[in-house]
Residue frames as a rotation matrix with the C-alpha (Angstrom) as fourth column:
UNK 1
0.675 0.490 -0.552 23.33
-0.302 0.866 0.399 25.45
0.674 -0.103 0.732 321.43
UNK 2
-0.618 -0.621 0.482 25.31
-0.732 0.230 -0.642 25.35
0.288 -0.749 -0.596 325.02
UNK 3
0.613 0.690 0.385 23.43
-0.783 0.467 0.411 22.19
0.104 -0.553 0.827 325.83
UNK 4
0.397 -0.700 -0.593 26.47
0.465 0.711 -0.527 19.82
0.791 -0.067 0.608 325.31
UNK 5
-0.752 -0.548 -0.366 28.25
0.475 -0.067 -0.877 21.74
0.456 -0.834 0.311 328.12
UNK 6
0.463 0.878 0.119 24.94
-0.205 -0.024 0.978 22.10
0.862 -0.477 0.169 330.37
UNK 7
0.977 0.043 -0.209 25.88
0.197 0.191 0.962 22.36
0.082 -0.981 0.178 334.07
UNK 8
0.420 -0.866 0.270 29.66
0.907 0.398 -0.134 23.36
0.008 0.301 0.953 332.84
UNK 9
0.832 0.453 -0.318 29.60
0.503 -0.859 0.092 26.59
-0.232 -0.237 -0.943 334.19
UNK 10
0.407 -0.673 -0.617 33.34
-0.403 -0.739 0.540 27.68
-0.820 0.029 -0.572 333.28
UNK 11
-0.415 -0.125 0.901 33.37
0.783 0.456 0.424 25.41
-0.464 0.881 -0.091 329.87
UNK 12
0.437 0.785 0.439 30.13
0.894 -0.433 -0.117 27.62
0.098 0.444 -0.891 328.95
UNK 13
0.652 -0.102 -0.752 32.49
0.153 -0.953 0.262 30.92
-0.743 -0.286 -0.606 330.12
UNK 14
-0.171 -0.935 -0.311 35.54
-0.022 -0.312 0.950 29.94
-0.985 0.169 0.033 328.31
UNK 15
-0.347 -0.004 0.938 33.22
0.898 0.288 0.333 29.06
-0.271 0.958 -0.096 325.08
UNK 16
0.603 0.798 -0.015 31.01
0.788 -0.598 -0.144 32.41
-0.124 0.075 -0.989 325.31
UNK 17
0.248 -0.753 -0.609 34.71
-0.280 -0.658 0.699 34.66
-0.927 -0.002 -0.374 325.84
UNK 18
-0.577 -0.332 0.746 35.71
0.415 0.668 0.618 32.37
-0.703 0.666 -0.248 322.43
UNK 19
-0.077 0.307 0.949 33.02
0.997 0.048 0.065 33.36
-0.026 0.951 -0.310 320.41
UNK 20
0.741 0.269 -0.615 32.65
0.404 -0.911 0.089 37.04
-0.536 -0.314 -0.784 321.74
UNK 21
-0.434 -0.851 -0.295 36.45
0.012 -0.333 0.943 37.59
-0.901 0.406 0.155 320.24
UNK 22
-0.979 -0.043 0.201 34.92
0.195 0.108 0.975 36.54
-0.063 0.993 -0.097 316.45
UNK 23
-0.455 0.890 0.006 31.35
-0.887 -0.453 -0.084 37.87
-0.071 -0.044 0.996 317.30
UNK 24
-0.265 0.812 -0.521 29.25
-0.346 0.424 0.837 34.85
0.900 0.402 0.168 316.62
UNK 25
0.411 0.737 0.537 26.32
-0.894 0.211 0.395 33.58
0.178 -0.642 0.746 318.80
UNK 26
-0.718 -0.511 0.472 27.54
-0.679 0.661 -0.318 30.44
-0.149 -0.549 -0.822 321.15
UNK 27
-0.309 0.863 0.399 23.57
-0.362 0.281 -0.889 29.73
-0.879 -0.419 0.226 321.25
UNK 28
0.794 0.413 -0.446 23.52
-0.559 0.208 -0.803 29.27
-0.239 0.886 0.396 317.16
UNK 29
-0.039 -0.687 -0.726 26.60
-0.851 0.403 -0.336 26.88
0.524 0.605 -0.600 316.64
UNK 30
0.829 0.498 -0.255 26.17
-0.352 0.818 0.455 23.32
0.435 -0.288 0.853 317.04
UNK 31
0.002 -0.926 0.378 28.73
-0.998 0.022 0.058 22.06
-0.062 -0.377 -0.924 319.38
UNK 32
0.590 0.157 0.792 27.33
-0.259 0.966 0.002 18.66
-0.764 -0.206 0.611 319.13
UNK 33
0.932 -0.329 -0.154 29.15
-0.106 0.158 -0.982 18.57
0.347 0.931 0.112 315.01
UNK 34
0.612 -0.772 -0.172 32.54
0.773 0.539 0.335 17.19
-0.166 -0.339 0.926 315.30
UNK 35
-0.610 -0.727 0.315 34.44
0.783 -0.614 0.099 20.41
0.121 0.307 0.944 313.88
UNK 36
0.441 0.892 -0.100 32.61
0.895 -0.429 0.119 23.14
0.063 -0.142 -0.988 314.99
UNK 37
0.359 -0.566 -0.742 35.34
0.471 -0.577 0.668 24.91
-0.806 -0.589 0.060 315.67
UNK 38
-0.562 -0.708 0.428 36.26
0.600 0.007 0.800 25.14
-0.570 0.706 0.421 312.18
UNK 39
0.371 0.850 0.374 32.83
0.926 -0.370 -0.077 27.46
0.073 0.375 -0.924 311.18
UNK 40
0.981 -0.125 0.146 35.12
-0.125 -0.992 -0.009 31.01
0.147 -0.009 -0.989 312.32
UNK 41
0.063 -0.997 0.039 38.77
0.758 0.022 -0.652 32.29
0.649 0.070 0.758 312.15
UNK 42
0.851 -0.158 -0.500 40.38
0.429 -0.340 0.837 34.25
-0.302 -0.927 -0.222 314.28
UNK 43
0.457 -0.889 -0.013 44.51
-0.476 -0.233 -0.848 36.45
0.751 0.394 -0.529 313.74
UNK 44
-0.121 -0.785 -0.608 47.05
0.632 0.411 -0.656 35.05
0.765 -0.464 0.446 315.45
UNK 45
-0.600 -0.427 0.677 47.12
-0.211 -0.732 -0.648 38.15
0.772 -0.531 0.349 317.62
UNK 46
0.113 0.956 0.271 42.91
-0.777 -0.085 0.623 37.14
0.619 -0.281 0.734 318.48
UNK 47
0.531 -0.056 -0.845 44.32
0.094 0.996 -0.006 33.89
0.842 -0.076 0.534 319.27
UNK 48
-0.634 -0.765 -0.111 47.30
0.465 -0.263 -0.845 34.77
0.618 -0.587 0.523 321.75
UNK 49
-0.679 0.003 0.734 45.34
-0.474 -0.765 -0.436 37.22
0.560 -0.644 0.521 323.28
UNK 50
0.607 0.789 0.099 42.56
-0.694 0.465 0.549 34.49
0.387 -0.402 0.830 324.52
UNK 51
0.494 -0.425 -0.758 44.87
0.425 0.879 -0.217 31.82
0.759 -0.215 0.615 325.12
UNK 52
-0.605 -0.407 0.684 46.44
0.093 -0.890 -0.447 34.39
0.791 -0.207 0.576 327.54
UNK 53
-0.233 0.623 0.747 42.76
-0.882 -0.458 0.107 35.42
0.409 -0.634 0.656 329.21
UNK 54
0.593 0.597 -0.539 42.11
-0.319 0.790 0.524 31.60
0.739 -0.138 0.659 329.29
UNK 55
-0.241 -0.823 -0.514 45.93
0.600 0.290 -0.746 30.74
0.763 -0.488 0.424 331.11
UNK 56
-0.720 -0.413 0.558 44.85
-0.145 -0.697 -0.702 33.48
0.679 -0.586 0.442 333.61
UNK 57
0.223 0.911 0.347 41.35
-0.889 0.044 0.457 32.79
0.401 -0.410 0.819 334.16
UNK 58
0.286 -0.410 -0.866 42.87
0.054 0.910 -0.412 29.18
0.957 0.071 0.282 335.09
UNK 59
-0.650 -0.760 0.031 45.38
0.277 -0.274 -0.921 30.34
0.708 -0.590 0.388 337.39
UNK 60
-0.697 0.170 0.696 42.73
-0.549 -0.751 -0.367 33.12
0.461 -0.638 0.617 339.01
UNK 61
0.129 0.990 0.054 39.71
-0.971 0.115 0.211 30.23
0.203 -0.079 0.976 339.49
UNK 62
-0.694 -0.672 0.257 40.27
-0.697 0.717 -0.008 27.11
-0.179 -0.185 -0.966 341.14
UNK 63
0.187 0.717 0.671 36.72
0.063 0.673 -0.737 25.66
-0.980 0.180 0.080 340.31
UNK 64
0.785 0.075 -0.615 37.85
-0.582 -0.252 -0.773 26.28
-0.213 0.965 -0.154 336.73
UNK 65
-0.342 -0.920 -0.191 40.66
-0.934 0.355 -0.036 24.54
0.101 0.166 -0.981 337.32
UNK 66
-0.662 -0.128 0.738 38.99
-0.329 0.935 -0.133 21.78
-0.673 -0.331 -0.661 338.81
UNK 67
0.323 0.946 -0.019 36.30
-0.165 0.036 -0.986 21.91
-0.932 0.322 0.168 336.11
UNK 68
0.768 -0.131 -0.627 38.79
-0.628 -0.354 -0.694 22.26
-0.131 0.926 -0.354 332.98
UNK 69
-0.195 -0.883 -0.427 42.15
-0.767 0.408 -0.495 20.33
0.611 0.231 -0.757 333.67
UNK 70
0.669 0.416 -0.616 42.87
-0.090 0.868 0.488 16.91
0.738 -0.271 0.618 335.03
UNK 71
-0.107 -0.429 -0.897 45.59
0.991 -0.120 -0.061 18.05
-0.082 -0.895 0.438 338.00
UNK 72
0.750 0.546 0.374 44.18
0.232 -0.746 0.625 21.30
0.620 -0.382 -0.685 338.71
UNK 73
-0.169 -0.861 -0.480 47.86
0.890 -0.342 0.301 22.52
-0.423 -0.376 0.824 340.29
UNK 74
0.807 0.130 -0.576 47.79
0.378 -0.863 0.335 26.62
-0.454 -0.488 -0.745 340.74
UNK 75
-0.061 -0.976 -0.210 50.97
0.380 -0.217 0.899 27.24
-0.923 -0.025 0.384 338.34
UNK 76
0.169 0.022 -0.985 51.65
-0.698 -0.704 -0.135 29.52
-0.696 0.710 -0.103 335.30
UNK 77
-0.795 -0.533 -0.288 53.22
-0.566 0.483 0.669 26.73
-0.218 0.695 -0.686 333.37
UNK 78
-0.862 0.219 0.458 50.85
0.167 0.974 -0.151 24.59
-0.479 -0.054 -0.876 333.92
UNK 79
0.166 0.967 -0.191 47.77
0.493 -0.249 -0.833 26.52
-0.854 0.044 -0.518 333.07
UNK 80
0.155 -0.252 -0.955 49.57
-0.920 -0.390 -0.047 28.30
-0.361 0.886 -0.292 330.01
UNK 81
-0.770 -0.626 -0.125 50.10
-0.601 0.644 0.473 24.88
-0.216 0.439 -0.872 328.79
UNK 82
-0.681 0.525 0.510 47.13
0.620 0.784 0.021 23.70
-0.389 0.330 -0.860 329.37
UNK 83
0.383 0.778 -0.498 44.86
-0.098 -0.502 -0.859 27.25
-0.918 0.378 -0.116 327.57
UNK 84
-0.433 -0.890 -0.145 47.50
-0.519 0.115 0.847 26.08
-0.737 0.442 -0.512 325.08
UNK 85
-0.895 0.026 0.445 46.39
0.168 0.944 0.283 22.61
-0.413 0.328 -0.850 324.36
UNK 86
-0.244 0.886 -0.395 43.05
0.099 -0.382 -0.919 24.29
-0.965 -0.263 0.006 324.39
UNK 87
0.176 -0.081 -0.981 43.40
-0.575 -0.818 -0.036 26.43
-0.799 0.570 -0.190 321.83
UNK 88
-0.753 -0.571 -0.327 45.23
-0.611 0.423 0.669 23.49
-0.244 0.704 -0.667 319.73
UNK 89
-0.869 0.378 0.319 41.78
0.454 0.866 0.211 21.26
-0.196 0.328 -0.924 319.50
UNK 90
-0.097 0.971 -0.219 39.44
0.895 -0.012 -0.446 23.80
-0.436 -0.239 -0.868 320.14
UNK 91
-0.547 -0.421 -0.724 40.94
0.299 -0.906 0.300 26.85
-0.782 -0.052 0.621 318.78
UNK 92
0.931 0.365 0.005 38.92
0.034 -0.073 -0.997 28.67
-0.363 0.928 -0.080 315.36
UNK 93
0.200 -0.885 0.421 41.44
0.830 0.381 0.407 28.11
-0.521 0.268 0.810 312.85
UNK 94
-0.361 -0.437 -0.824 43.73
0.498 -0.837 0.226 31.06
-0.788 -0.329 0.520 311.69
UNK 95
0.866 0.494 0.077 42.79
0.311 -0.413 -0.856 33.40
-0.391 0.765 -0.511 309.08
């Protein structure tokens, strides 16, 4: 159910890379449910390594940037900090 992030073309990438890591279908979890996130776990390691692909994909995509963060600035720190924050509200929670 990607219809909350209709027309969000690199929301809908960075949720579809999310669920791909813990297998489950993007198209069968309700994003509309406050905690949705909280339906699959993930290992630390599963975690790092996305929070990682997300801080790069950032960096490598400036419509992602301008689509994902609110100063869209081109900098490692900034974009590890913000696949960070990510990860902290949206992450699945550890196993």
């Amino acid at each position: 159910m990607l219809d909350k992030f209709k027309g969000l073309k690199h929301t809908q990438e960075v949720i579809e890379k999310m669920c791909s890591i813990v297998k489950a279908n993007p198209k069968k979890i309700d994003f509309k449910k406050t905690e949705w996130f909280n339906k699959y776990s993930w290992t630390e390691h599963e975690q790092e390594e996305f929070t990682k692909w997300l801080s790069k994909y950032l960096y490598m995509n400036g419509e992602a940037r301008r689509e994902l963060m609110a100063n869209p600035i081109k900098n490692n720190r900034i974009t590890d900090g913000v696949a960070r924050s990510f990860v902290m509200n949206y992450g699945w929670k550890l196993k």
